[in-house]
DRENDREN-395288 format. One record per residue (C-alpha): residue in three letters; x, y, z. Coordinates in steps of 0.2 Angstrom, whole numbers, plus 5000, padded with zeros to 4 digits. Example, Ala and Ser with C-alpha at 12.3 -4.5 7.8 and 13.67 -1.06 7.14 Angstrom:
% DRENDREN-395288
ALA506249785039
SER506849955036
This chain:
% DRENDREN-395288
UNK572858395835
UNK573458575834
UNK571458645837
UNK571358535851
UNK572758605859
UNK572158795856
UNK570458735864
UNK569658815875
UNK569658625888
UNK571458585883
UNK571958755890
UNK570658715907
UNK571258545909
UNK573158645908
UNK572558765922
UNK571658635931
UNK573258515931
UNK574358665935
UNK573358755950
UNK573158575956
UNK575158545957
UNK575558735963
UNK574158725977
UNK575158545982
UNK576758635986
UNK576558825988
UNK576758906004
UNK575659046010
UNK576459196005
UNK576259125987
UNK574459065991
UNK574159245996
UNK574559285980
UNK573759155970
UNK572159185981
UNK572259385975
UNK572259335957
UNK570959215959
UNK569759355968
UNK570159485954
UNK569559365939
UNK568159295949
UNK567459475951
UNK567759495934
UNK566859355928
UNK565459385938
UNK565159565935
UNK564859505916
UNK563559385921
UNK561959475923
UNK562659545906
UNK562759395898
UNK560759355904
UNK560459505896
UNK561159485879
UNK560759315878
UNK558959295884
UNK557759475881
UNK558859455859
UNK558159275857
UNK556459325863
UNK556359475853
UNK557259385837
UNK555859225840
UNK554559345844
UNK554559425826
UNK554159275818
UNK552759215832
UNK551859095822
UNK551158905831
UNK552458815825
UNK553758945833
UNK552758925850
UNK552558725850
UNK554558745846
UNK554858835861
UNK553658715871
UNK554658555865
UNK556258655869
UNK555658685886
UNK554758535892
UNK556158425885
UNK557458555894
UNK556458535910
UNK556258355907
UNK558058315906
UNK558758435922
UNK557258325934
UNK558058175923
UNK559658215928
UNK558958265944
UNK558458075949
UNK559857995943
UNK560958125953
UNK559958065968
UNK560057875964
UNK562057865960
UNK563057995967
UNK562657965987
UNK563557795981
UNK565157875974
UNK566757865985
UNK566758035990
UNK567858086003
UNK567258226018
UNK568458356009
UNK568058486023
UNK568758396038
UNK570758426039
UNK570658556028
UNK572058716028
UNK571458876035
UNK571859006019
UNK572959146023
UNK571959336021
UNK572659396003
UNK573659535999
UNK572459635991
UNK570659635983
UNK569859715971
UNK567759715972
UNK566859745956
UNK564859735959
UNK563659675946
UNK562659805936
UNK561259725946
UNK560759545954
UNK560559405943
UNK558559385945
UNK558359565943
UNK559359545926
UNK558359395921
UNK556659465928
UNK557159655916
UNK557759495901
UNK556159415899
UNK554959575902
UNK556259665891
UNK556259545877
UNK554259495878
UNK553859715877
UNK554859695862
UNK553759595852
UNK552259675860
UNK552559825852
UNK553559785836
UNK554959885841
UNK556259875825
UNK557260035838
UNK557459915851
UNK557359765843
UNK558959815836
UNK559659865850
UNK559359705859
UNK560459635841
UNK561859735846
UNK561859705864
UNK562159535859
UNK563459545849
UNK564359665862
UNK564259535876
UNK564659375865
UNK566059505860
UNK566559515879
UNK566459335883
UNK567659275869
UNK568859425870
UNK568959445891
UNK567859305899
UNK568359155890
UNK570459195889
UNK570359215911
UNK569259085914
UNK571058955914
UNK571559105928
UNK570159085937
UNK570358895937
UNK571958875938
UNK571958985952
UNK570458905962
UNK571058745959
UNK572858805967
UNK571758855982
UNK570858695985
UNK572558605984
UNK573358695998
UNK571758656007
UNK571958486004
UNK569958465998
UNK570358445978
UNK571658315975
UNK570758175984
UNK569158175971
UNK570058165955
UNK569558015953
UNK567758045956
UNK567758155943
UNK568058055931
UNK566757915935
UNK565558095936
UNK565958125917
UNK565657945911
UNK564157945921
UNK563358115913
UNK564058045893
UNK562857865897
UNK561357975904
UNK561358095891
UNK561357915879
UNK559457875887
UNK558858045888
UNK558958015869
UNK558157865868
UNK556857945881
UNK556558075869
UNK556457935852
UNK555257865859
UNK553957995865
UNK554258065847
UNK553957895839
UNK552257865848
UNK551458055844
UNK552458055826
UNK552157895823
UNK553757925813
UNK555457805816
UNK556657915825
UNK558057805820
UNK557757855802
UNK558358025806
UNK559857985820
UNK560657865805
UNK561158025796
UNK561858105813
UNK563358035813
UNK564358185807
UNK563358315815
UNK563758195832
UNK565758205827
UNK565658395823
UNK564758425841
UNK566058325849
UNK567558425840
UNK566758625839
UNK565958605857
UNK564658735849
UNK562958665841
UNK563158855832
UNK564558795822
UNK563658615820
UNK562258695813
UNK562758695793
UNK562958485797
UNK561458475807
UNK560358555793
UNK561258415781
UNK560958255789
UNK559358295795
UNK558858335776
UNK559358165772
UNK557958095783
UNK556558045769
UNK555058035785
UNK555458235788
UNK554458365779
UNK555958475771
UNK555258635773
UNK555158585795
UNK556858545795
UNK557458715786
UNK556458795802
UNK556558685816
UNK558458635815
UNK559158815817
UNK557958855830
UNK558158705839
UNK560058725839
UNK559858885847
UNK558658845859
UNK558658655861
UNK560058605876
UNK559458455887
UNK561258385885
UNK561958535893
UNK560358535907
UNK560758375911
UNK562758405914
UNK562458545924
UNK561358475935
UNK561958315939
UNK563858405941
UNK562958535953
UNK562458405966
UNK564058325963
UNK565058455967
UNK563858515983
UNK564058335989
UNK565958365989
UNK566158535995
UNK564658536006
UNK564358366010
UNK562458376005
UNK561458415991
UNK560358555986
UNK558658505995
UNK557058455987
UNK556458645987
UNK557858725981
UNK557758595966
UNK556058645962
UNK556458805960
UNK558258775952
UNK557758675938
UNK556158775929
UNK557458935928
UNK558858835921
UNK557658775909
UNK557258945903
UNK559259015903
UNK559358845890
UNK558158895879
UNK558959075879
UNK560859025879
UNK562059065865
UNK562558915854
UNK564258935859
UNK565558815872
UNK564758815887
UNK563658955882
UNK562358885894
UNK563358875907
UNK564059015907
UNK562159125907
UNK561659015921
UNK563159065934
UNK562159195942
UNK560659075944
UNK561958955952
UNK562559075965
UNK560959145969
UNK559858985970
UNK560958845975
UNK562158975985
UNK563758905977
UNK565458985983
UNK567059005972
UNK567558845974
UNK566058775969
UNK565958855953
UNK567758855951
UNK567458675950
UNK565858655940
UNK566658785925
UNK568258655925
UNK567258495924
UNK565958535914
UNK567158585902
UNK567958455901
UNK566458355896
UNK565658485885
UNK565958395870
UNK564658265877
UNK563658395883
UNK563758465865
UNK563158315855
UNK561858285866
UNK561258435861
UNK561158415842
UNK560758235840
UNK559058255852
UNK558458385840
UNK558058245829
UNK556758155838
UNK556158345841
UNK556058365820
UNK554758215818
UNK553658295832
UNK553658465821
UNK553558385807
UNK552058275810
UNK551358435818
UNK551658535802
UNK551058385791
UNK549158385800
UNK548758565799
UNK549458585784
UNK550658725789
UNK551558825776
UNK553458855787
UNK554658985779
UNK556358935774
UNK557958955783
UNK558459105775
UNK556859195779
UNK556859145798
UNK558559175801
């Protein structure tokens, strides 16, 4: 109980029930105010983002590259397609249900904000395509030229910005929350869609459940393997991904009850289930998505047109594969993509930070527990060509 209250969602859902009740009853000098400290930790988090593409995507190309081998490549194609797969998953059901929630037209009526008192602007090092375009070129020149200088580098850029995101990121982020959500509340545009938000939770926890059984059964029909064998041992890896939020910290779990699987080769699972936990995160696709064209249903009473999808999805497929394994790690390398591609204001991802969130523990065991069906794809695979895979220790 004491962890759950030092989390990082019990402190969001704090700042988000907090902003909500301030932005109820302030006036506009305190708005002003409110509004000031929300711009300063919005510029803040922003200017770290093409940063965190940086650390997270060109190090995990560079880190995978090393050990290029066919199995490392079919990896990242499982990872990928099943990533893609589950944001145009998402992506339907988004389109089926949500023109059916009760969502209320939150721009008419809505308070004029008052100009702030003061603002501070801190530009990005560079645009967020630019940072994922140097990223993935970056990364890929790497491996091309066996670089250990740079390869290093890369290595401890990482650990710099991941440094960054816990020690500065991650403690304003209730700031910038709390804050937006004070905002939207003196408008008037928040408080009526609570409940909305809840049925959008509920709704992303029961399509992440048949994204799963998506997945089983492609992998039962090229495996011919019995997924089920492998999910019966997930049950703690499921609880500890509910609870950490982090499929990093799930990882040592992970690695046991998929060992337990007798129809798994041993030798796959010591390769594929730390891979996959770094670069396997359909759960979290999925939550994006469908709480992206939630909240642009709500704020901008449409949602992203079919274009703008097309384009969206493929890219947050690749910031998925390349994300850290940390809470809202995917999220959190993807802001830029969201601002730039789907043109989302403050408020807009002021709201997608608080409610994904808040369902992140969902979000997070998804992730871990459709690796399994994953594993009896690379194993069979392994098992026909007769592939000798290193060990854990050797890959990682």
């Amino acid at each position: 109980m004491v962890r759950f209250l030092k989390s990082l969602p019990f402190r969001l859902l704090v700042a988000l029930v907090v902003g909500t009740l301030i932005g109820s009853f302030v006036g506009e000098t305190g708005i002003t105010i409110i509004d000031s400290v929300r711009h300063i930790s919005r510029e803040i988090v922003f200017f770290s983002v093409p940063l965190i593409i940086l650390g997270s995507v060109a190090p995990s190309i560079a880190r995978m590259g090393k050990h290029a081998s066919r199995l490392l490549g079919l990896s990242l194609l499982l990872a990928y397609l099943s990533a893609v797969g589950a944001g145009f998953f998402s992506w339907l059901m988004g389109e089926l249900i949500i023109p059916h929630l009760s969502i209320a037209d939150t721009a008419a009526g809505a308070r004029e904000m008052p100009e702030m008192i003061f603002t501070l602007n801190i530009l990005p090092i560079m645009p967020v395509m630019s940072a994922l375009a140097l990223a993935l070129l970056g990364g890929l020149a790497v491996v091309w030229t066996k670089s250990k200088a740079f390869g290093g580098l890369l290595e401890e850029l990482q650990n710099i910005v991941l440094t960054i995101v816990r020690k500065v990121i991650i403690p304003i982020l209730p700031i910038f929350i709390g804050t937006t959500f004070a905002t939207l509340a003196f408008q008037g545009r928040i408080t009526v869609q609570l409940p909305v938000f809840l049925q959008v939770i509920g709704l992303i926890a029961l399509i992440h459940i048949v994204w799963i059984g998506v997945l089983c059964v492609a992998g039962a029909l090229y495996s011919k393997k019995n997924p089920l064998e492998v999910l019966r041992h997930y049950g703690p890896a499921y609880l500890t991904a509910f609870g950490t939020m982090s499929s990093a910290a799930t990882l040592p779990v992970a690695l046991r009850s998929a060992s337990k699987a007798k129809n798994l080769d041993k030798n796959a699972v010591s390769f594929g289930i730390p891979l996959f936990a770094h670069i396997h995160m359909p759960g979290s696709i999925m939550s994006i998505t469908f709480l992206a064209l939630t909240v642009s249903r709500i704020l901008y009473g449409t949602m992203p047109d079919v274009g703008t999808m097309l384009l969206f999805l493929p890219l947050l497929a690749i910031f998925a594969v390349a994300a850290p394994g940390v809470p809202g790690g995917t999220l959190m390398a993807s802001l830029g993509l969201i601002t730039a591609v789907l043109g989302f204001g403050d408020a807009a991802t002021g709201l997608m930070l608080a409610i994904f969130a808040l369902q992140d523990s969902f979000g997070t065991s998804c992730n871990i527990t459709s690796d399994a069906p994953m594993m009896t794809v690379l194993s069979r695979y392994s098992e026909k060509r007769g592939l000798t895979l290193e060990t854990q220790e050797t890959v990682f």
